[in-house]
FIFIBA-739569 format. One record per residue (C-alpha): residue in one letter; chain; x, y, z. Coordinates in steps of 0.5 Angstrom, whole numbers, plus 500, padded with zeros to 3 digits. Layout:
{'a','A',{X,Y,Z}},
...
END
This chain:
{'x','A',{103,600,705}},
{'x','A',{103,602,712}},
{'x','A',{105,608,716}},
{'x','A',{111,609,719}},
{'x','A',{112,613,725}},
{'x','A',{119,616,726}},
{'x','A',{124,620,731}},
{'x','A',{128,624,729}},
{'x','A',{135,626,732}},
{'x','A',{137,631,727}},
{'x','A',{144,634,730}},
{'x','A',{147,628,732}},
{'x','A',{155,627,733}},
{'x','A',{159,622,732}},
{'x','A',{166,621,732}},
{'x','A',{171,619,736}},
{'x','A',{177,622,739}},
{'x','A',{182,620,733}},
{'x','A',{177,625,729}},
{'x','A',{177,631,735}},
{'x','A',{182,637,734}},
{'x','A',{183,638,743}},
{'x','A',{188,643,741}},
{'x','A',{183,647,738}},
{'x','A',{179,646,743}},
{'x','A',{184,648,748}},
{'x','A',{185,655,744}},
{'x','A',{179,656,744}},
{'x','A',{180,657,752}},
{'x','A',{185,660,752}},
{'x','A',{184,666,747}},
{'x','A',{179,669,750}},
{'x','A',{182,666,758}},
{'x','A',{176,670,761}},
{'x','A',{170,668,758}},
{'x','A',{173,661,758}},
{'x','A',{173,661,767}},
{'x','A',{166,664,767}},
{'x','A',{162,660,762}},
{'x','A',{166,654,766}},
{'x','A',{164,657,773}},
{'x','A',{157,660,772}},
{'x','A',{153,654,773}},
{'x','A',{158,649,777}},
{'x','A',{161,654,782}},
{'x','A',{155,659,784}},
{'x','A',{157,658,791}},
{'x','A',{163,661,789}},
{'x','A',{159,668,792}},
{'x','A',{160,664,800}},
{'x','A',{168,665,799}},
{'x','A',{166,672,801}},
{'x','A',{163,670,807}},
{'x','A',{169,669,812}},
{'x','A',{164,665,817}},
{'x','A',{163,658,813}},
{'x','A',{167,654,815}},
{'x','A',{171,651,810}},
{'x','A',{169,644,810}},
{'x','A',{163,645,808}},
{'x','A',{165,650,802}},
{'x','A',{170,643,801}},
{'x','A',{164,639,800}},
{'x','A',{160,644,795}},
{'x','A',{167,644,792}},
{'x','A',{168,636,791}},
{'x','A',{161,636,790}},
{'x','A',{160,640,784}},
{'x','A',{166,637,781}},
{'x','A',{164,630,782}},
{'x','A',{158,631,778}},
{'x','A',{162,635,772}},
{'x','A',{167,630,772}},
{'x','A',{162,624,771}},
{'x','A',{159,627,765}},
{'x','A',{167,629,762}},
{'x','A',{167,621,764}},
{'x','A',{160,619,761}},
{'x','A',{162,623,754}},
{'x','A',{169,620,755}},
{'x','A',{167,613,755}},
{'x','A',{163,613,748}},
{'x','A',{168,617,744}},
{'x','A',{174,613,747}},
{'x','A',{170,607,743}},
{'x','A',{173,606,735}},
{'x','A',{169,609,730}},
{'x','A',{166,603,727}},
{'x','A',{163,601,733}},
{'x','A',{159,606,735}},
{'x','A',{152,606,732}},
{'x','A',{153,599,736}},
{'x','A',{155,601,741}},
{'x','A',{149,606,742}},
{'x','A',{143,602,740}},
{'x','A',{146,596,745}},
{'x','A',{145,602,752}},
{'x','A',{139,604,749}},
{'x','A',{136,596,750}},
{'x','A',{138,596,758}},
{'x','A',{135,600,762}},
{'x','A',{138,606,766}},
{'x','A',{137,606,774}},
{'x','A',{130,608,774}},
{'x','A',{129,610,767}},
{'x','A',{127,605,763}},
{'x','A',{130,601,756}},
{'x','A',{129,607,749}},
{'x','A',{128,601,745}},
{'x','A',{124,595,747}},
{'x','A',{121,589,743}},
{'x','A',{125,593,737}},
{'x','A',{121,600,737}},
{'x','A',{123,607,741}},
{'x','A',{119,609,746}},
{'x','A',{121,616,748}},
{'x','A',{116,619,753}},
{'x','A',{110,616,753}},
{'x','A',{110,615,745}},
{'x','A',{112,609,741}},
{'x','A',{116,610,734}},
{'x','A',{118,604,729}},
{'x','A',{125,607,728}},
{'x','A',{130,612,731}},
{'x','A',{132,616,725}},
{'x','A',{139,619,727}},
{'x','A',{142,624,723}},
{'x','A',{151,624,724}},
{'x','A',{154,631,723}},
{'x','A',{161,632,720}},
{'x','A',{165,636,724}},
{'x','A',{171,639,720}},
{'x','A',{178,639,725}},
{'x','A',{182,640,718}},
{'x','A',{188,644,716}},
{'x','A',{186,651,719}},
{'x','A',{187,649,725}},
{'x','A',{194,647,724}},
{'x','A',{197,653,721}},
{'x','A',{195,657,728}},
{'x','A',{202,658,733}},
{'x','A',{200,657,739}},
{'x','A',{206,658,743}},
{'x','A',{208,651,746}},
{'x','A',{215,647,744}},
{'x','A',{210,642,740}},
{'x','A',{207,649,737}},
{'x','A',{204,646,730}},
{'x','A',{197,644,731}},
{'x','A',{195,638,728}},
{'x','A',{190,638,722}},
{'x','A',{184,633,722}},
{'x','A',{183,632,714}},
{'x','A',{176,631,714}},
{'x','A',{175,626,708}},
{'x','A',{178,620,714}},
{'x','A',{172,622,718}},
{'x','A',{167,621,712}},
{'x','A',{170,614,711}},
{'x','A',{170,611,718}},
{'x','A',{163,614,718}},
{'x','A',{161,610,713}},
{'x','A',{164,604,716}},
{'x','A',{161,605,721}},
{'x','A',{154,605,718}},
{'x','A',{156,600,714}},
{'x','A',{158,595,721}},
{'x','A',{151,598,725}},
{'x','A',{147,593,719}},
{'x','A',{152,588,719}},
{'x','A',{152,586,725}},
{'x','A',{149,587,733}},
{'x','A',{153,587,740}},
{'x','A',{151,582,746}},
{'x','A',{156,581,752}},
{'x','A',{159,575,753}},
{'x','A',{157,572,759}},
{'x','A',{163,568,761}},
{'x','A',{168,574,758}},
{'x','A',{163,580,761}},
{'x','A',{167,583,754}},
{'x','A',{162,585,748}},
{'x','A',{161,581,742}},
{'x','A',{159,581,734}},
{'x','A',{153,577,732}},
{'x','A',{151,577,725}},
{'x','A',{144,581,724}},
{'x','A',{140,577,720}},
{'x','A',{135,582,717}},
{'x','A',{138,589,717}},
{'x','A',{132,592,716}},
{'x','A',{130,590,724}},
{'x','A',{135,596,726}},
{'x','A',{131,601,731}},
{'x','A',{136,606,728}},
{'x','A',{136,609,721}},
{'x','A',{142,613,720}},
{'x','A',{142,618,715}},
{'x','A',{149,621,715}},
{'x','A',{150,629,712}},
{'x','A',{143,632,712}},
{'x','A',{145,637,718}},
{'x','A',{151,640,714}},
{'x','A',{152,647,715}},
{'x','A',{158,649,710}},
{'x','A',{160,656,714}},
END
């Protein structure tokens, strides 16, 4: 038997927005409105400082300000364009972009092995967090007309990961070249996936 040399991702989330409680995000801000605005502005907004110099004119403070947005809004779009996707579909998903390459950033998976630096491993172990968005949150009064706080039971999020597990080796995505749309090709032998997913072994029960 010969050694196997494997890369571990072992804090990874995998979920999609039907998963995430975004209220409770939202409370989280809003309960302590200070902290929220400063951990928001420290690395963004530094320039903020210039505001106080009366001298700068305010097309250039325009410009850091559209600047720094840009560049946050395009990581909000990034994070957003994956999470939007079905469940069941991302660990596809993600296996199909690590294959391409990424301006000048070459493919992480090439001729079915992970290349992460200057080294190669024969798999990419990844390892899904469960995250629990459950009934405690639903019992908070926030204070808007819709005031009750959804709950997001996590045993649904336990099952569609698994779906999506189970799709993963079921299946690979290439892009149909007269839809430009993605498509599903059965995958012969499961065992040729660069991803070993290992769901539940960063549970953390606080």
């Amino acid at each position: 038997m010969t050694n196997k040399n494997y890369f571990y991702d072992v804090h990874y989330h995998a979920f999609d927005l039907s998963h995430a409680n975004l209220t409770a995000f939202l409370k989280r801000i809003l309960q302590n409105k200070e902290k929220g605005v400063r951990s928001l502005l420290k690395e963004n907004f530094k320039w903020w400082i210039k505001l106080l110099i009366p001298f700068i004119p305010n097309r250039l403070i325009s410009k850091k300000i559209v600047s720094a947005l840009e560049d946050k809004l395009i990581h909000i779009q990034n994070t957003l364009s994956i999470y939007e996707q079905p469940i069941e579909d991302h660990f596809l998903i993600v296996e199909y972009f690590l294959k391409q390459q990424y301006k000048n950033i070459p493919p992480i998976i090439k001729d079915n092995n992970v290349i992460i630096g200057e080294k190669r491993y024969d798999k990419l172990v990844i390892c899904p967090l469960i995250m629990d968005f459950g009934q405690k949150s639903a019992e908070y009064n926030f204070g808007g007309f819709y005031n009750r706080m959804p709950g997001k039971p996590i045993v649904k999020q336990v099952i569609d990961l698994f779906n999506a597990i189970k799709n993963y080796y079921s299946f690979e995505l290439v892009v149909d070249k007269t839809t430009n749309k993605f498509e599903k090709i059965k995958v012969k032998n499961p065992e040729d996936k660069p991803l070993r997913i290992l769901p539940f072994l960063g549970i953390n029960p606080a």
